[in-house]
Phi, psi and omega in degrees: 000319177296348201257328188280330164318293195325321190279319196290328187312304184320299211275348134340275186334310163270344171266343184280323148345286192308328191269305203291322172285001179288309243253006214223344189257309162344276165323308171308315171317297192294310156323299174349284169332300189300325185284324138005280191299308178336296164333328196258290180334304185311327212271310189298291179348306176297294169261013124338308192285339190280311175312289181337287180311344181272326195275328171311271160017285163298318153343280189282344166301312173310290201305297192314317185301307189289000179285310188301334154297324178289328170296287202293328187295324174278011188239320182278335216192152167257136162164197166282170176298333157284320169316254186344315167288330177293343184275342154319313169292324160318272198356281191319277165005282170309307169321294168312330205260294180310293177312342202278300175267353145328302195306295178331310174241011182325308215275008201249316210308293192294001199269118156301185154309339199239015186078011202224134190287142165314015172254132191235141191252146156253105179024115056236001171295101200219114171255124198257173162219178178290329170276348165276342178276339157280334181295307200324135192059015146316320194254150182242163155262113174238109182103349215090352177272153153273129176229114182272152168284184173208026160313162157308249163012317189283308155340289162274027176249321163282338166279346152326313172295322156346274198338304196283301204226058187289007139273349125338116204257347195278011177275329197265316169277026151275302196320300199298309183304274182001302191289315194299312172334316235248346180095000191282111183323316165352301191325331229266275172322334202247344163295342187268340158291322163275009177281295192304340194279305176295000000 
């Protein structure tokens, strides 16, 4: 009977043994992997962090660019550092949108009805452009006024100019009268083109 104690006690003994090494052989199974990965895991770590710092980096390279704007916008405008700045970026905008149609209609600007710069040469002096020579028999002088025709002829010599010089505005407002004269609806787009070019 002490000897049958003895086994089950023995044999306890050993499943408990038995247990604890399957649950302590688990674990380990299961850990294993993770100490593998420490290399790898170390290896992400590092460059996440390298990123991070190149993007700190641009940050403060962006922030340096952008402080003298931020100054004339707080010095020009009220508000948070965003209001002010977005209203600083309109400014701009617009300028550029001004600067945009200098560049865009300088050369046009100074050109009469007939094409011609607003400086008048007098005889044997006579100053053209490429567009007053496509214009040349349009105008008749009455008075000292220019008065355009509305021929056939004339006709295609303004759309032609369109064509060519298509920031010129009065080719597109001879057309547009002509056409209105003539009843053709047509007249409509291109008076409205030439408003928008003036």
């Amino acid at each position: 009977m002490a000897q049958q104690k003895f086994y089950q006690k023995a044999t306890v003994q050993v499943a408990i043994a038995t247990a604890i090494g399957l649950i302590i052989a688990a674990l380990i199974s299961e850990s294993l992997p993770l100490v593998f990965k420490i290399p790898e895991l170390t290896a992400q770590i590092t460059e996440l962090q390298q990123e991070n710092l190149e993007k700190n980096l641009e940050i403060q390279r962006l922030e340096t660019l952008l402080t003298p704007f931020k100054t004339l916008a707080l010095q020009r405008y009220t508000g948070t550092d965003t209001e002010v700045l977005s209203k600083l970026a309109s400014r701009v905008q617009e300028i550029e949108t001004m600067v945009y149609t200098l560049q865009t209609y300088s050369d046009v600007a100074k050109m009469d009805i007939t094409g011609n710069p607003g400086i008048v040469g007098t005889p044997p002096i006579s100053l053209t452009t490429p567009i007053s020579r496509k214009l040349s028999g349009v105008f008749t002088d009455e008075n000292g006024q220019k008065i355009f025709t509305c021929n056939e002829d004339a006709l295609q010599k303004y759309r032609k100019v369109i064509e060519e010089f298509p920031r010129f505005p009065f080719a597109y407002y001879m057309l547009a009268v002509c056409y209105n004269r003539a009843k053709n609806e047509d007249w409509k787009p291109l008076a409205k083109e030439a408003i928008s070019i003036f």
